[in-house]
mmCIF file of the N, C-alpha and C atoms, coordinates in Angstrom:
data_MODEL
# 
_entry.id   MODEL 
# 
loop_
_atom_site.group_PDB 
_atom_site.id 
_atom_site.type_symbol 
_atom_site.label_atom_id 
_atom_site.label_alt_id 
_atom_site.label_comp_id 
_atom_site.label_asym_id 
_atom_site.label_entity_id 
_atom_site.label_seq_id 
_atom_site.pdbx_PDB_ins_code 
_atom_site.Cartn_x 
_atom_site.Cartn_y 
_atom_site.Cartn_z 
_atom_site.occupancy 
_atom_site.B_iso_or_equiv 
_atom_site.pdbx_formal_charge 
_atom_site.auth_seq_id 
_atom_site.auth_comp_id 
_atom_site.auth_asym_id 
_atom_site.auth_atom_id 
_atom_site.pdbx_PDB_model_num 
ATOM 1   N N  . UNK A 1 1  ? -2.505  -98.281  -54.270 1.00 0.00 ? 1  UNK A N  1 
ATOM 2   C CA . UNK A 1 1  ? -1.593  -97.985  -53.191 1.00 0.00 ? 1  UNK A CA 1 
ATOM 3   C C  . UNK A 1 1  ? -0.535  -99.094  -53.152 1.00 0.00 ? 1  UNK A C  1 
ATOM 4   N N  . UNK A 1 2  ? 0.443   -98.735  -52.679 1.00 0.00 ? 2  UNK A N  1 
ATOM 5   C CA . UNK A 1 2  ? 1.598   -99.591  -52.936 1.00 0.00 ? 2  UNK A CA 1 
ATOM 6   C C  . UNK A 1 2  ? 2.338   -100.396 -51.347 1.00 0.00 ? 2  UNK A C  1 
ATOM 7   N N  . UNK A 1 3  ? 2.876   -101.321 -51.330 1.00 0.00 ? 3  UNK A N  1 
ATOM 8   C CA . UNK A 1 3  ? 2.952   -101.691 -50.531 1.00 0.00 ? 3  UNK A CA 1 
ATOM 9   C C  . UNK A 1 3  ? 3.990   -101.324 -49.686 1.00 0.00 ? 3  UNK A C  1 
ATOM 10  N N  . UNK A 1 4  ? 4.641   -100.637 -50.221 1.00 0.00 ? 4  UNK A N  1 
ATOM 11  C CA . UNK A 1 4  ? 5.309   -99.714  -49.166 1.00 0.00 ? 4  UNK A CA 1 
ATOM 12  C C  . UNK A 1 4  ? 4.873   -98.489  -48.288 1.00 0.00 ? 4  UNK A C  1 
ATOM 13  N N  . UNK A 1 5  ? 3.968   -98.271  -49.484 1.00 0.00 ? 5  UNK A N  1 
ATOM 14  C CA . UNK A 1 5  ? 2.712   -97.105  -49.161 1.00 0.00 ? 5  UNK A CA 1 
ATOM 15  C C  . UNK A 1 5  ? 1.948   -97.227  -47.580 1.00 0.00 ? 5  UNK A C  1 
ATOM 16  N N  . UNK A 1 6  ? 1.554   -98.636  -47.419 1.00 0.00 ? 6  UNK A N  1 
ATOM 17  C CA . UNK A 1 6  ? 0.659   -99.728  -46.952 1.00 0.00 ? 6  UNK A CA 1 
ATOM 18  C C  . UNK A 1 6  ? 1.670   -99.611  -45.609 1.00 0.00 ? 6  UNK A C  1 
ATOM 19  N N  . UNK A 1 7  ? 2.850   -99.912  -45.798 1.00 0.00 ? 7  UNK A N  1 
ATOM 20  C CA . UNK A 1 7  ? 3.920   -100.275 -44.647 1.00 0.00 ? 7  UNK A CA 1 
ATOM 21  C C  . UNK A 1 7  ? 3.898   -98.766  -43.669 1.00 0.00 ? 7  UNK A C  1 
ATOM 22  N N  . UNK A 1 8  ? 4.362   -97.936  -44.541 1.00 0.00 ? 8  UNK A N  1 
ATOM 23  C CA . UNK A 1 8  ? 4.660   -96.729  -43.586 1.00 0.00 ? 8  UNK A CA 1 
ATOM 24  C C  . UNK A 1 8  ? 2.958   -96.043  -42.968 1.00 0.00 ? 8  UNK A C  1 
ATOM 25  N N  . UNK A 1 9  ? 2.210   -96.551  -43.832 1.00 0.00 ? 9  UNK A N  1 
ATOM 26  C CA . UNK A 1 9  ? 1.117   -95.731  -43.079 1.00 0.00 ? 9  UNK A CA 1 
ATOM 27  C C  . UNK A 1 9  ? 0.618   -97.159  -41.628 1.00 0.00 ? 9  UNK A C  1 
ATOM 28  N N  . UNK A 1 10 ? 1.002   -97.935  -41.982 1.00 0.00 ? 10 UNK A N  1 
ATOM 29  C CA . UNK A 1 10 ? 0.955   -98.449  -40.343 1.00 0.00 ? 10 UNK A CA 1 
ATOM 30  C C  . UNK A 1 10 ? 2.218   -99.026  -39.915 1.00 0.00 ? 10 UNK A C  1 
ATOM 31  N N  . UNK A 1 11 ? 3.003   -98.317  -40.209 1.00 0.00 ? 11 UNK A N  1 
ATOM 32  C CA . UNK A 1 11 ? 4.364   -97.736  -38.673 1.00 0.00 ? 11 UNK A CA 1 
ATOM 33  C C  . UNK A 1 11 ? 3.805   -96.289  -38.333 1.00 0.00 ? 11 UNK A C  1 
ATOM 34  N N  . UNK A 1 12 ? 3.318   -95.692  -38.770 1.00 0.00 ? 12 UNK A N  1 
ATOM 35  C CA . UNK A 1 12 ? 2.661   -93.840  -38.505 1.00 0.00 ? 12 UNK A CA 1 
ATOM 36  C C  . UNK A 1 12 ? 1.549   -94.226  -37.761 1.00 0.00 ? 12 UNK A C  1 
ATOM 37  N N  . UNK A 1 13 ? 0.559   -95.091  -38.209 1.00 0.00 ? 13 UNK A N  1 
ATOM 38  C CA . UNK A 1 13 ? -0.500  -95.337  -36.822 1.00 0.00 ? 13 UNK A CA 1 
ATOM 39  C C  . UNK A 1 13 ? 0.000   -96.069  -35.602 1.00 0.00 ? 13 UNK A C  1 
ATOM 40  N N  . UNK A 1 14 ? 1.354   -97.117  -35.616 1.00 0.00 ? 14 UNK A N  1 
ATOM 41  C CA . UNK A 1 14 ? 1.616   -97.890  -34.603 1.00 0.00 ? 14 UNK A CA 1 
ATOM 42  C C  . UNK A 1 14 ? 1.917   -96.882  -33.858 1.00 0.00 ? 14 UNK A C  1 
ATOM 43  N N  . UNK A 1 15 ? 3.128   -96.080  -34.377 1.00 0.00 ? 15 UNK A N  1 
ATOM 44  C CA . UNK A 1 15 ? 3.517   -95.212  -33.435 1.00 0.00 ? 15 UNK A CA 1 
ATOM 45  C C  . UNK A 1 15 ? 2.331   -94.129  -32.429 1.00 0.00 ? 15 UNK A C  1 
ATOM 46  N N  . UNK A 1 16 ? 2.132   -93.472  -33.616 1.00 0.00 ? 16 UNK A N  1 
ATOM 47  C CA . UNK A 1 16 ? 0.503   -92.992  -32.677 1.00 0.00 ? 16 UNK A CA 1 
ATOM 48  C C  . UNK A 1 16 ? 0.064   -93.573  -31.611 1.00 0.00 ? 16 UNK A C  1 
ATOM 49  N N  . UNK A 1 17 ? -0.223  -94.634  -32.145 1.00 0.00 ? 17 UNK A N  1 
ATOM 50  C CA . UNK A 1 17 ? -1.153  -95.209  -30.810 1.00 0.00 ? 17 UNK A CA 1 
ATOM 51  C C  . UNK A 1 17 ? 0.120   -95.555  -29.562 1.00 0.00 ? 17 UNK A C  1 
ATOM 52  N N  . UNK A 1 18 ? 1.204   -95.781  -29.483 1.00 0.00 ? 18 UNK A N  1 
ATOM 53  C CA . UNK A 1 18 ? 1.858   -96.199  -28.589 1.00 0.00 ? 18 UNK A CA 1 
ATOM 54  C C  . UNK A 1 18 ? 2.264   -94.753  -28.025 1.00 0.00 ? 18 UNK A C  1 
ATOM 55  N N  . UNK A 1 19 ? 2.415   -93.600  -28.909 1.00 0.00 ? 19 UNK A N  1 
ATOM 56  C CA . UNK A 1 19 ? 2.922   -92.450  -28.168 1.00 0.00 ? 19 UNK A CA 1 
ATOM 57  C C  . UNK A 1 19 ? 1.334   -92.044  -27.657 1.00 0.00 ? 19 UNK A C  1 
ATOM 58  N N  . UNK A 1 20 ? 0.384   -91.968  -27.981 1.00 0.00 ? 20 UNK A N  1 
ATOM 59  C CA . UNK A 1 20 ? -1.355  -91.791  -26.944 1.00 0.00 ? 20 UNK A CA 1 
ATOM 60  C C  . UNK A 1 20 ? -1.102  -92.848  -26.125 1.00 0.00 ? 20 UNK A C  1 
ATOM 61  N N  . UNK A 1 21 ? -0.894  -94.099  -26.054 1.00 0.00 ? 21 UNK A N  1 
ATOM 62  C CA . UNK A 1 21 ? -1.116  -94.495  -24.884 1.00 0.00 ? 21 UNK A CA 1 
ATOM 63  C C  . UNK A 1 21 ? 0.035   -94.285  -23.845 1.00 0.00 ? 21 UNK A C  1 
ATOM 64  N N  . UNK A 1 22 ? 0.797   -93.742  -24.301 1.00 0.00 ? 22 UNK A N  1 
ATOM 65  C CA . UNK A 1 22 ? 2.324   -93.082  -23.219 1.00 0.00 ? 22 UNK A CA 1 
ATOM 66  C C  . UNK A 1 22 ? 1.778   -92.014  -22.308 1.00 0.00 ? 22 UNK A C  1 
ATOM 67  N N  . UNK A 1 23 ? 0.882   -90.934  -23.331 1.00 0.00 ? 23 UNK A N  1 
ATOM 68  C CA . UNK A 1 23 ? 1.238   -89.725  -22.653 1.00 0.00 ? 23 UNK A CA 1 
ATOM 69  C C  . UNK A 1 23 ? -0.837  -90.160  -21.858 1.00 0.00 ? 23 UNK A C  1 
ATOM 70  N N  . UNK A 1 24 ? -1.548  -90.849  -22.390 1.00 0.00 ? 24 UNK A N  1 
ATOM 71  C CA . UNK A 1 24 ? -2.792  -91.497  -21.886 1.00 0.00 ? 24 UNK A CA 1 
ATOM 72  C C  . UNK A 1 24 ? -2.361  -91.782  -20.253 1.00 0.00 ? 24 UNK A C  1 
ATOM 73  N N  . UNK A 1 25 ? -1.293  -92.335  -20.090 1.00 0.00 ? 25 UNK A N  1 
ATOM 74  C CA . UNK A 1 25 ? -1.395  -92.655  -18.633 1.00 0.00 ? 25 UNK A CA 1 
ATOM 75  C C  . UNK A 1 25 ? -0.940  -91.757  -17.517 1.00 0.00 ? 25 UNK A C  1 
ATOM 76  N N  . UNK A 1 26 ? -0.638  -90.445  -18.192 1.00 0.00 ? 26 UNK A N  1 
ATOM 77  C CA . UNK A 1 26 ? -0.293  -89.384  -17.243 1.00 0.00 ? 26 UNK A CA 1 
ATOM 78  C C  . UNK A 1 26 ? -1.708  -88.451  -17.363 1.00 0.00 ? 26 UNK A C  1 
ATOM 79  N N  . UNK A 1 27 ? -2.865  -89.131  -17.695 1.00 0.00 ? 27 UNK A N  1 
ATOM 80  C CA . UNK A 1 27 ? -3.997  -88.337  -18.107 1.00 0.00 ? 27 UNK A CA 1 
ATOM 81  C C  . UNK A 1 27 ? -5.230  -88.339  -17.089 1.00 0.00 ? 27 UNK A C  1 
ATOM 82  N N  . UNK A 1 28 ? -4.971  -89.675  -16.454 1.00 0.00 ? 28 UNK A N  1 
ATOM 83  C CA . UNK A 1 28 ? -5.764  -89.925  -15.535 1.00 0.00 ? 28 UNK A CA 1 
ATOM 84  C C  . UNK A 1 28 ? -6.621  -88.803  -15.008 1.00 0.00 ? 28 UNK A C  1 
ATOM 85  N N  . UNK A 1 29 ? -7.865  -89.179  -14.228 1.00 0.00 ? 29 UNK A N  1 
ATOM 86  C CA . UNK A 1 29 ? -8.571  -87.985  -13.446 1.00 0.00 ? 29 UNK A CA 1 
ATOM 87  C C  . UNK A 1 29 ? -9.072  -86.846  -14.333 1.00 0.00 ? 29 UNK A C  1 
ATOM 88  N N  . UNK A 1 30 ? -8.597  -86.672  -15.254 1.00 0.00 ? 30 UNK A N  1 
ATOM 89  C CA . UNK A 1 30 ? -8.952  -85.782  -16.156 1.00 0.00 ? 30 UNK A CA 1 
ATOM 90  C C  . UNK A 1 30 ? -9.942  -86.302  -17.115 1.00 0.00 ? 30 UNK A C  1 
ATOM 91  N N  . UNK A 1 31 ? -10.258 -85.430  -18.038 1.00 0.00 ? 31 UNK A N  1 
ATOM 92  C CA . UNK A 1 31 ? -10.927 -85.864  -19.507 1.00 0.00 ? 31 UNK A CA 1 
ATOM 93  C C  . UNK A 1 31 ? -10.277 -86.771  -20.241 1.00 0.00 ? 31 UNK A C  1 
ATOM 94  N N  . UNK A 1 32 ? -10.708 -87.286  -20.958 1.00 0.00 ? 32 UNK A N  1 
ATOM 95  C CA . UNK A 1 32 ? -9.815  -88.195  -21.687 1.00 0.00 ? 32 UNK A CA 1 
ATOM 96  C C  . UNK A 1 32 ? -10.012 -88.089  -23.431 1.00 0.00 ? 32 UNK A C  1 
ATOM 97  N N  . UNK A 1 33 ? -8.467  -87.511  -23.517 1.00 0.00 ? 33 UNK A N  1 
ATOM 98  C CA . UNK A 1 33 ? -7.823  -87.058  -24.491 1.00 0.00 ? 33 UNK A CA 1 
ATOM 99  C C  . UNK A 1 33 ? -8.625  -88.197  -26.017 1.00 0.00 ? 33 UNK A C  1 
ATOM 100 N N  . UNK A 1 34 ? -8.606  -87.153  -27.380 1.00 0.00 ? 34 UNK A N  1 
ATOM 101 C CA . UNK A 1 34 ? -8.872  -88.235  -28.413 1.00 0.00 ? 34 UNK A CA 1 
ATOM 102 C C  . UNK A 1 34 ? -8.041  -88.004  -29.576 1.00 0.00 ? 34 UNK A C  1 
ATOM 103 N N  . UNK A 1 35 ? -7.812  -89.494  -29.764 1.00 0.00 ? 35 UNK A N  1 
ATOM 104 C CA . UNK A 1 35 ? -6.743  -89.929  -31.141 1.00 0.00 ? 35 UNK A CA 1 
ATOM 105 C C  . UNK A 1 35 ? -7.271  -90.173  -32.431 1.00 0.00 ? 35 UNK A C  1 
ATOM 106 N N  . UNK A 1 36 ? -7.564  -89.047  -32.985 1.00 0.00 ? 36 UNK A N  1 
ATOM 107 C CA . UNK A 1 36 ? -8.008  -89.264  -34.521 1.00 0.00 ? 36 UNK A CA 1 
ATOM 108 C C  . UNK A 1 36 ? -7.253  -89.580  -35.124 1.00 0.00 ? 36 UNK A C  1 
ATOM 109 N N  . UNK A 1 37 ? -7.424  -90.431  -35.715 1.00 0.00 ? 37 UNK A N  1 
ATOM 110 C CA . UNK A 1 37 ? -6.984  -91.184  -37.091 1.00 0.00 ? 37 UNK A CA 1 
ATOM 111 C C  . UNK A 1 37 ? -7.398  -91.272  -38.172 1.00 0.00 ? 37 UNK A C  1 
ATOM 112 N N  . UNK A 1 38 ? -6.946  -90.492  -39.322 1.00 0.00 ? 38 UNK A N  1 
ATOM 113 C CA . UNK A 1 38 ? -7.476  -90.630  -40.555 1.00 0.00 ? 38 UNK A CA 1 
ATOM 114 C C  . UNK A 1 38 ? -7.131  -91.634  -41.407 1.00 0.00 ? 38 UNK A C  1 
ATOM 115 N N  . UNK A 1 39 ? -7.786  -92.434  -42.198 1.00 0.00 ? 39 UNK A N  1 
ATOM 116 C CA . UNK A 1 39 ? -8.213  -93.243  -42.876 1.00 0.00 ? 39 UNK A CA 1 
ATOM 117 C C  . UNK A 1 39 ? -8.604  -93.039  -44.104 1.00 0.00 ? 39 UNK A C  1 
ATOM 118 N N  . UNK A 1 40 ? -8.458  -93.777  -45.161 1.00 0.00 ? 40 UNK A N  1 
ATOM 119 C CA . UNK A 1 40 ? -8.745  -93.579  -46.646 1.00 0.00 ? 40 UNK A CA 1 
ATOM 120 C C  . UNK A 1 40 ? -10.052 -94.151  -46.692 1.00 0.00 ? 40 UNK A C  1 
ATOM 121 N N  . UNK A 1 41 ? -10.508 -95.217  -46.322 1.00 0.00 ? 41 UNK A N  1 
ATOM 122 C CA . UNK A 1 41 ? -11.796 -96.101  -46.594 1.00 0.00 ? 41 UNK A CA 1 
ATOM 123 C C  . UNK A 1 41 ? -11.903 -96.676  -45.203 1.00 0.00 ? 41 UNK A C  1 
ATOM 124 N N  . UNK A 1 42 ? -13.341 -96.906  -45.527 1.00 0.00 ? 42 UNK A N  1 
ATOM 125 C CA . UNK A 1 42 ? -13.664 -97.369  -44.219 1.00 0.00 ? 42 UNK A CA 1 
ATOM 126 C C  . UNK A 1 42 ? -13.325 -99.215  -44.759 1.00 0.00 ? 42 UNK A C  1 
ATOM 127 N N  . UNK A 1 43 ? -12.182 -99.818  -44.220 1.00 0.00 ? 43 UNK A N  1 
ATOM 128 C CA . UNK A 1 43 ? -12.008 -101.263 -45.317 1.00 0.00 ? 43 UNK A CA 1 
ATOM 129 C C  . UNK A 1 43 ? -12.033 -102.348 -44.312 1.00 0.00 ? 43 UNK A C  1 
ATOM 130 N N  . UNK A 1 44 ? -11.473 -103.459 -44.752 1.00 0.00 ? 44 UNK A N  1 
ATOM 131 C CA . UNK A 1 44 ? -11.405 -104.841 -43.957 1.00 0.00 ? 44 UNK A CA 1 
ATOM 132 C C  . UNK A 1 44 ? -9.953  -104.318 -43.147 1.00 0.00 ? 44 UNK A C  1 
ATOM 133 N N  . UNK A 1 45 ? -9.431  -103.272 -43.969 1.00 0.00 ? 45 UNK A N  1 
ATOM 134 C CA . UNK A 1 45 ? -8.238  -103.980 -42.747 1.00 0.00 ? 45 UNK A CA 1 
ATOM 135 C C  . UNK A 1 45 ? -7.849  -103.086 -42.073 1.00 0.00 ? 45 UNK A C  1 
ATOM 136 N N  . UNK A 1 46 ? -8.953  -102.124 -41.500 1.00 0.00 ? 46 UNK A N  1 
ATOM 137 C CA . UNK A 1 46 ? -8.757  -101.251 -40.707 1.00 0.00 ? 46 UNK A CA 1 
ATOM 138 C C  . UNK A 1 46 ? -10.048 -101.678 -39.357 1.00 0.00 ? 46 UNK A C  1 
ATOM 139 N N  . UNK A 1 47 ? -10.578 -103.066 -39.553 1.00 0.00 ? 47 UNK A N  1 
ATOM 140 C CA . UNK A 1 47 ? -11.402 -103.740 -38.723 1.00 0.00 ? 47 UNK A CA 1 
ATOM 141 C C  . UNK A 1 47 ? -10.831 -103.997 -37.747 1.00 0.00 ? 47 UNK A C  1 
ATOM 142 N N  . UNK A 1 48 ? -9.611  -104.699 -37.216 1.00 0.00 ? 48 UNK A N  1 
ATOM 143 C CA . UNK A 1 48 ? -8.955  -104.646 -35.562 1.00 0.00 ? 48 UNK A CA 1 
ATOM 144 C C  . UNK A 1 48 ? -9.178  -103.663 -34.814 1.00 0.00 ? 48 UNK A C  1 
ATOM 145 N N  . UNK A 1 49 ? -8.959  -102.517 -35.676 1.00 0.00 ? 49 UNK A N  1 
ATOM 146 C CA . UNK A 1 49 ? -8.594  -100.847 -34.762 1.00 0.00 ? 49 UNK A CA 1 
ATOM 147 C C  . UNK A 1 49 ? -10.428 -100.495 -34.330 1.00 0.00 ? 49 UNK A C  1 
ATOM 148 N N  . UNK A 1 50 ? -11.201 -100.925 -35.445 1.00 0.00 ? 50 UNK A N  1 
ATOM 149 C CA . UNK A 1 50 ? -12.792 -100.598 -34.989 1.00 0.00 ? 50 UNK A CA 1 
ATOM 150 C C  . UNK A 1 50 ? -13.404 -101.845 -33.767 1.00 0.00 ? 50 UNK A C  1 
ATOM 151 N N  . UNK A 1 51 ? -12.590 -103.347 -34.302 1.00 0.00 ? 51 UNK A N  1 
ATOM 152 C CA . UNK A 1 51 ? -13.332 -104.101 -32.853 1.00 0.00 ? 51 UNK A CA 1 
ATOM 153 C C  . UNK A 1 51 ? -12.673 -103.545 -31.279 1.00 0.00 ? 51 UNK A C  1 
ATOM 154 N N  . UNK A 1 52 ? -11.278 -103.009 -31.090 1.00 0.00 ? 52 UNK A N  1 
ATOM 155 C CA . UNK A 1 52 ? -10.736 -102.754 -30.077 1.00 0.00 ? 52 UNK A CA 1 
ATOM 156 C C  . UNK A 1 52 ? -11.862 -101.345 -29.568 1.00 0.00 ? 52 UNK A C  1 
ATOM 157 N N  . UNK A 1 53 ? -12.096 -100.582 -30.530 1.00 0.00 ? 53 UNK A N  1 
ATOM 158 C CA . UNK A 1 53 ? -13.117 -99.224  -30.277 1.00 0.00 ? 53 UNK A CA 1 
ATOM 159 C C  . UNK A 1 53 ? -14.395 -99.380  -29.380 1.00 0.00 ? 53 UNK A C  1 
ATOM 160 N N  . UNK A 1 54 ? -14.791 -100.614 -30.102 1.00 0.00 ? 54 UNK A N  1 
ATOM 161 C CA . UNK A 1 54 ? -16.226 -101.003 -29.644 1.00 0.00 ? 54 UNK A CA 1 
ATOM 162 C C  . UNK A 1 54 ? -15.598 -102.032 -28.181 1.00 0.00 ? 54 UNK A C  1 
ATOM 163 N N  . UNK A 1 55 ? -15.311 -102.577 -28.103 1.00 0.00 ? 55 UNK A N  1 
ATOM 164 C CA . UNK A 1 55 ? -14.417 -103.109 -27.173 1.00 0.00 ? 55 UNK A CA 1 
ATOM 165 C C  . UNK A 1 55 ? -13.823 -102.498 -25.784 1.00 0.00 ? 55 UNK A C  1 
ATOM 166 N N  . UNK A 1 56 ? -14.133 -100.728 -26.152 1.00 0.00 ? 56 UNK A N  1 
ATOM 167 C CA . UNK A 1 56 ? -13.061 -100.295 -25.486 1.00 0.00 ? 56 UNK A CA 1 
ATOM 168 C C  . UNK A 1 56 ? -11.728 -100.499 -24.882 1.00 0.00 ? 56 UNK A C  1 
ATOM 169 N N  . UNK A 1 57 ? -11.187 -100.649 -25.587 1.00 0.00 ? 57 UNK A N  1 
ATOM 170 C CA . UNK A 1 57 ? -9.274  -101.447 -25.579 1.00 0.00 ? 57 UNK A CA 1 
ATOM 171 C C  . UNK A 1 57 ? -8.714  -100.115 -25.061 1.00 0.00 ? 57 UNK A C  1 
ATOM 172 N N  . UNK A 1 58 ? -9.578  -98.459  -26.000 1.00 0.00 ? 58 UNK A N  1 
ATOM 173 C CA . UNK A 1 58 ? -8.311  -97.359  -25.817 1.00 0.00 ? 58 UNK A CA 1 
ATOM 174 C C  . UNK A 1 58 ? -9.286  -96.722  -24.804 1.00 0.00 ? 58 UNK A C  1 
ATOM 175 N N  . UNK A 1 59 ? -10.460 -96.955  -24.286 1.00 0.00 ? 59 UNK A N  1 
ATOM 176 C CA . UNK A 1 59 ? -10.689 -96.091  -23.271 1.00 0.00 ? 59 UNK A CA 1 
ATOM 177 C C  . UNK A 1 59 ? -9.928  -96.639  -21.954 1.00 0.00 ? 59 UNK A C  1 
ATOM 178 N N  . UNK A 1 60 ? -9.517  -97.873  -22.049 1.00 0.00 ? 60 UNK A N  1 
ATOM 179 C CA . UNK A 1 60 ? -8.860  -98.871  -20.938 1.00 0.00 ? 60 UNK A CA 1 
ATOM 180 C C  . UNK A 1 60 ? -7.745  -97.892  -20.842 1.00 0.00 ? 60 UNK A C  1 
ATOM 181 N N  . UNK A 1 61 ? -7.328  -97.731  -22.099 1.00 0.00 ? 61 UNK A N  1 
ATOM 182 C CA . UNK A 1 61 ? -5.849  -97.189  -21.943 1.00 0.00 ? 61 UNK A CA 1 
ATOM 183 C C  . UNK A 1 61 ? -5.722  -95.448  -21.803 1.00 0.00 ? 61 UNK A C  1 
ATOM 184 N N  . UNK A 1 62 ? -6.827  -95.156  -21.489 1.00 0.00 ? 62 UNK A N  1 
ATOM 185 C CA . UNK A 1 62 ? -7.373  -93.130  -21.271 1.00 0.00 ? 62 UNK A CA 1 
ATOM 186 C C  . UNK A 1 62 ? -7.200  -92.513  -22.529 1.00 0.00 ? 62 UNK A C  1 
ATOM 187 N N  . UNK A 1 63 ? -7.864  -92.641  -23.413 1.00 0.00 ? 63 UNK A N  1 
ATOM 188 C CA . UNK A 1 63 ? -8.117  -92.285  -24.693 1.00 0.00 ? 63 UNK A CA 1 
ATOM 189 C C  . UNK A 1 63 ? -9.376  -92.314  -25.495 1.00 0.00 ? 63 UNK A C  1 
ATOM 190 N N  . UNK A 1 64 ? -9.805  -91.574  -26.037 1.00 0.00 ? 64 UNK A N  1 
ATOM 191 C CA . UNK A 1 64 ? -10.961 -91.800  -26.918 1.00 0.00 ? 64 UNK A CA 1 
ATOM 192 C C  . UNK A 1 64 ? -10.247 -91.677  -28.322 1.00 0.00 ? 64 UNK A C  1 
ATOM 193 N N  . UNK A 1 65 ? -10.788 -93.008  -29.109 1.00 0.00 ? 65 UNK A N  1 
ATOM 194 C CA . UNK A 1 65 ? -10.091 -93.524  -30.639 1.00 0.00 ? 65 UNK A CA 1 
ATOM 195 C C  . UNK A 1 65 ? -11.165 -92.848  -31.579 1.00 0.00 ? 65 UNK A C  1 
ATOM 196 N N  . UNK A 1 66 ? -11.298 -91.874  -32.144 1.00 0.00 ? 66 UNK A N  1 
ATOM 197 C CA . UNK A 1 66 ? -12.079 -91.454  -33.600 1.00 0.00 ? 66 UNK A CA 1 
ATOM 198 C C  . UNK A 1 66 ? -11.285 -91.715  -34.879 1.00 0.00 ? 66 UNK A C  1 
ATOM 199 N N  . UNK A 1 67 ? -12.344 -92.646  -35.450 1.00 0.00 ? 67 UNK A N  1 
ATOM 200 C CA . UNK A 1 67 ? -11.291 -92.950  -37.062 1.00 0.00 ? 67 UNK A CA 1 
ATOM 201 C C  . UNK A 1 67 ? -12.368 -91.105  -37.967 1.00 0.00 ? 67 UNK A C  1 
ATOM 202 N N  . UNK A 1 68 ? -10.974 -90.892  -38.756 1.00 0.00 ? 68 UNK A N  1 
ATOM 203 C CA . UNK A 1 68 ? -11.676 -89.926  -39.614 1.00 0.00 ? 68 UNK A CA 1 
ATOM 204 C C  . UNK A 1 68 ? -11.716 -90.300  -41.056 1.00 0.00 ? 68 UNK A C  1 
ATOM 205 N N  . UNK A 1 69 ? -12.478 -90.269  -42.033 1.00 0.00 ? 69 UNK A N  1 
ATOM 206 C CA . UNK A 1 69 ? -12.132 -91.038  -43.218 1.00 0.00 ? 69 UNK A CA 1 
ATOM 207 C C  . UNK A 1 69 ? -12.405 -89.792  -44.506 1.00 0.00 ? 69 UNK A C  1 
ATOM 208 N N  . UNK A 1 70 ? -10.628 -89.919  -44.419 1.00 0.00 ? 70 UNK A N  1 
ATOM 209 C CA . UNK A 1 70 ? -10.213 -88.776  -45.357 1.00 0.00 ? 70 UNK A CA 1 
ATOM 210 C C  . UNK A 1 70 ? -11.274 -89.285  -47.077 1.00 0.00 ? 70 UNK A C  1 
ATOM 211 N N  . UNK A 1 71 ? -11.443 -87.916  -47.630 1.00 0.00 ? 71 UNK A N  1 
ATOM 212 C CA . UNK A 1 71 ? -11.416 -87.982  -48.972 1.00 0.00 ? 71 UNK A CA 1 
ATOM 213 C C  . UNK A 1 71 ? -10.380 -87.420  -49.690 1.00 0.00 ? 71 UNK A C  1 
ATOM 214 N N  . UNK A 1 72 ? -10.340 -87.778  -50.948 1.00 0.00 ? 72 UNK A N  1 
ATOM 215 C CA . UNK A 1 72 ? -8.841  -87.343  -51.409 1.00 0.00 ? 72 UNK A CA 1 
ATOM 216 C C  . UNK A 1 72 ? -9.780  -86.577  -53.175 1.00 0.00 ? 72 UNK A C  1 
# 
């Protein structure tokens, strides 16, 4: 994978997560909506996004985070 490759696939998750936690706070009282994210490998550097999970960082923010881990 290339490092541009690398770049755009996390500006595509940043954004994600900032547009879920936008429309997350008009969610309140309700169920709370979930942001799958697919993933190539389960790797080291997709470890921030799993300690914030366990952490609950995105239920703080009205979201439930599922990583999905594509095969290709």
């Amino acid at each position: 994978m290339t490092m541009r490759s690398r770049i755009k696939i996390s500006l595509v998750t940043l954004l994600a997560a900032i547009g879920a936690m936008t429309f997350a706070s008009k969610a309140r009282g309700q169920e709370l909506p979930e942001l799958l994210l697919g993933t190539q490998t389960n790797s080291v550097s997709w470890f921030p996004l799993y300690v914030a999970m366990k952490k609950g960082l995105f239920r703080e923010y009205g979201f439930i985070f599922k990583p999905v881990i594509l095969s290709g």
